[in-house]
C-alpha positions as CSV (number, residue, x, y, z in Angstrom):
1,X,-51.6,-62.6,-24.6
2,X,-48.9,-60.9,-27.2
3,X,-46.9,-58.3,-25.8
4,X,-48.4,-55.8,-27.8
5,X,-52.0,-56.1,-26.1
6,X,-50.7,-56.6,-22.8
7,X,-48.8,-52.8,-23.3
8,X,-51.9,-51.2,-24.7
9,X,-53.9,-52.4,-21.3
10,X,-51.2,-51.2,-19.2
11,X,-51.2,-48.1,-21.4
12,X,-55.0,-47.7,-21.2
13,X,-54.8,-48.9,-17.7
14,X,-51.9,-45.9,-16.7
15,X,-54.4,-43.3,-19.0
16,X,-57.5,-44.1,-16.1
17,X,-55.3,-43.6,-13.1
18,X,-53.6,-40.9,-14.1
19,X,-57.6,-39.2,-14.9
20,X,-58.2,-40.8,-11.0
21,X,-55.1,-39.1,-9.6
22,X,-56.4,-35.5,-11.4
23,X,-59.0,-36.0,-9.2
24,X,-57.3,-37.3,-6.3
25,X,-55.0,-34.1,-6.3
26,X,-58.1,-31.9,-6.4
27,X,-59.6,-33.2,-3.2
28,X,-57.6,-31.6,-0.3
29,X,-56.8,-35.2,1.8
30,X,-55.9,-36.9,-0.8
31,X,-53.4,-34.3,-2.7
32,X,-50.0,-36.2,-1.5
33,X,-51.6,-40.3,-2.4
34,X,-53.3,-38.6,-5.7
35,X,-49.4,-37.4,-6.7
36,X,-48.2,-40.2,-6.1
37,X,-50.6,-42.2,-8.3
38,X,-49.6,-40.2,-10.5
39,X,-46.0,-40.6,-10.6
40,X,-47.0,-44.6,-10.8
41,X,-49.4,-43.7,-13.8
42,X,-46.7,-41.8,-15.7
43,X,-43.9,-45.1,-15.1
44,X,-46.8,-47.5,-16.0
45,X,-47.8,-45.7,-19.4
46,X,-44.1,-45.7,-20.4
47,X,-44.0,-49.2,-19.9
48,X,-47.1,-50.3,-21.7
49,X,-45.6,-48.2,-24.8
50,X,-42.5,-50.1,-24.1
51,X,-44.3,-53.8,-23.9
52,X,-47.0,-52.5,-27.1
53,X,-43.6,-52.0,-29.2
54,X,-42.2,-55.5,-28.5
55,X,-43.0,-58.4,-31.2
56,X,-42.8,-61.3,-28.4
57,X,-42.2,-62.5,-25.4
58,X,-39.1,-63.5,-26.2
59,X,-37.6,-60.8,-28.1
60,X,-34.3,-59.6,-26.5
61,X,-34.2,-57.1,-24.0
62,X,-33.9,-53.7,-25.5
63,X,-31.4,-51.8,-25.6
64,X,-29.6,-55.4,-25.8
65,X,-27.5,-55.8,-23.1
66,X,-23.4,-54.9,-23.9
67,X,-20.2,-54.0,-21.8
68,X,-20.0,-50.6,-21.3
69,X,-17.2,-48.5,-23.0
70,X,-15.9,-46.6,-20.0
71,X,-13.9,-43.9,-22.1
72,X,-17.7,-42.8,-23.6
73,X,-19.3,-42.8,-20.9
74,X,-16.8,-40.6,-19.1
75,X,-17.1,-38.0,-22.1
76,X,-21.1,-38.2,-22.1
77,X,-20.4,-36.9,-18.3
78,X,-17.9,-34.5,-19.2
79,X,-20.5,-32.6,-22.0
80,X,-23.1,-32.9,-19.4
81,X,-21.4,-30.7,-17.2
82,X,-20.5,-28.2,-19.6
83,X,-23.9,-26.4,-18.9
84,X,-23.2,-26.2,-15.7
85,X,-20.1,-24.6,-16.4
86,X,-21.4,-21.8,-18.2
87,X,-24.7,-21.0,-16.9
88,X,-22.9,-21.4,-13.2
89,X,-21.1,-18.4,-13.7
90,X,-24.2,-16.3,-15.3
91,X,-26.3,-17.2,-12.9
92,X,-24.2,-16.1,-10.0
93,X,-24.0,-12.9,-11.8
94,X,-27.3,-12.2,-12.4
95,X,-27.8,-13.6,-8.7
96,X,-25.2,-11.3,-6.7
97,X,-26.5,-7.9,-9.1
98,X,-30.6,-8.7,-8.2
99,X,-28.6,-8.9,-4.2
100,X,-26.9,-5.8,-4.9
101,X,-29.8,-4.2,-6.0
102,X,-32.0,-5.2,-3.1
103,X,-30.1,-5.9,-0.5
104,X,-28.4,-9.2,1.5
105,X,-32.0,-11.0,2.7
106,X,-31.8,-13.8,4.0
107,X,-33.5,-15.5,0.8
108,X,-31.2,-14.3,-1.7
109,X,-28.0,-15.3,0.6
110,X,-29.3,-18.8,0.0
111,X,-29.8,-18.5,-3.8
112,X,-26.6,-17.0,-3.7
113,X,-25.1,-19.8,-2.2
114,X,-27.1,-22.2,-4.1
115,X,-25.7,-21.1,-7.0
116,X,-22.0,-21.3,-6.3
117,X,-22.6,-24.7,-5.3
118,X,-24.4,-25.6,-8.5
119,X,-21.2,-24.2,-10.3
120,X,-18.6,-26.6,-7.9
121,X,-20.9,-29.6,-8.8
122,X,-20.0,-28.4,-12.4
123,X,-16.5,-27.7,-12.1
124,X,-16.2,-30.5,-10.0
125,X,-17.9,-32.8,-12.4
126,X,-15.3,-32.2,-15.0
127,X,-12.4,-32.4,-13.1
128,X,-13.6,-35.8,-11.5
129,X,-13.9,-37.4,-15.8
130,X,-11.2,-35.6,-16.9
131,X,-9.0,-37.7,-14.2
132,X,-11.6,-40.8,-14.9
133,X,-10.4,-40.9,-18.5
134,X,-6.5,-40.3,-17.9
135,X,-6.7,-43.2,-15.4
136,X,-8.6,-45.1,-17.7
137,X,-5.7,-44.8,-20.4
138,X,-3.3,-45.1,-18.1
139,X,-4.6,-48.5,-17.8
140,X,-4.9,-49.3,-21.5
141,X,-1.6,-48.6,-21.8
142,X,-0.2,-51.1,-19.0
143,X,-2.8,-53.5,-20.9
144,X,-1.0,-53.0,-23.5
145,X,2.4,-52.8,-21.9
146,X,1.9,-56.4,-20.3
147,X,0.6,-57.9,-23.2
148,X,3.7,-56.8,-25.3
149,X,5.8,-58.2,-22.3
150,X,4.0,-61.7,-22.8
151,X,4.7,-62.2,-26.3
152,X,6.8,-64.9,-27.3
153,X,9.7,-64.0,-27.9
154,X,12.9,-66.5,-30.2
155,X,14.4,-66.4,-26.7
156,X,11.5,-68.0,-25.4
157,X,11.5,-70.7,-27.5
158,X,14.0,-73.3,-25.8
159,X,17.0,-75.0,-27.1
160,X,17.8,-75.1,-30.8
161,X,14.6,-71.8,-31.4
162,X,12.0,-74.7,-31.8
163,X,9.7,-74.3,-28.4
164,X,8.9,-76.9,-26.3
165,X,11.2,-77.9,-23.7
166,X,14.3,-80.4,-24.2
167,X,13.3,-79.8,-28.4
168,X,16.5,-80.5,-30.9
């Protein structure tokens, strides 16, 4: 069986169980399992789109496997956690004006907490790459350093500058 029918089965397959777990959610003892099946449904359809798409069997993985560039990675992590930068602070504005407004209850001492902790994770967050990625050149430049330092050097080369020991 190619690839390509096997991932349209699983699709087809995913499509009835996620119809079976609509059902499953309706019916009040089985609203947790029929969730669940659900959640399984969704992962299964995603992968049968992923198989349909291959051309074999033995088709390299996708995305093909490589090392990971550390310094990209760390900026990816450091623009992620530029939203949480700025809407952080909105939201605890617009979060201690609605408790100013209505009063400390107990539910809006919790958002309001809530939310300065969602800003921390934030500011956090970018402290945490920003030190990531001066570490990581830190280290790039002792590579560098040490591979300088290893060069051969005329010095280096033993008696009469021809390398090797005891040359004339």
């Amino acid at each position: 069986m190619s690839p390509k029918v096997a991932g349209i089965l699983v699709a087809l397959a995913a499509v009835l169980a996620a119809i079976a777990s609509g059902w499953l959610i309706a019916t009040p003892p089985f609203s947790v399992p029929g969730a669940i099946l659900l959640t399984v449904a969704t992962i299964a359809f995603a992968y049968g789109v992923f198989l349909s798409l291959r051309r074999s069997w033995q088709d390299p993985p996708w995305p093909t496997p490589r090392a990971p560039n550390l310094r990209r990675t760390m900026i990816f992590q450091l623009v992620m956690a530029i939203p949480l930068l700025v809407l952080g602070p909105i939201s605890i504005g617009l979060t201690v004006s609605t408790a100013l407004e209505s009063g400390w209850t107990g539910g809006l001492a919790v958002r309001v907490a809530g939310t300065v902790l969602f800003t921390l994770s934030g500011v956090s967050s970018a402290f945490r790459v920003r030190r990531l990625i001066r570490l990581a050149d830190e280290a790039n430049t002792r590579r560098e350093t040490t591979a300088d330092e290893c060069a051969p050097t005329s010095t280096d080369a033993g008696p009469g500058g021809r390398g090797g020991a005891g040359a004339t």
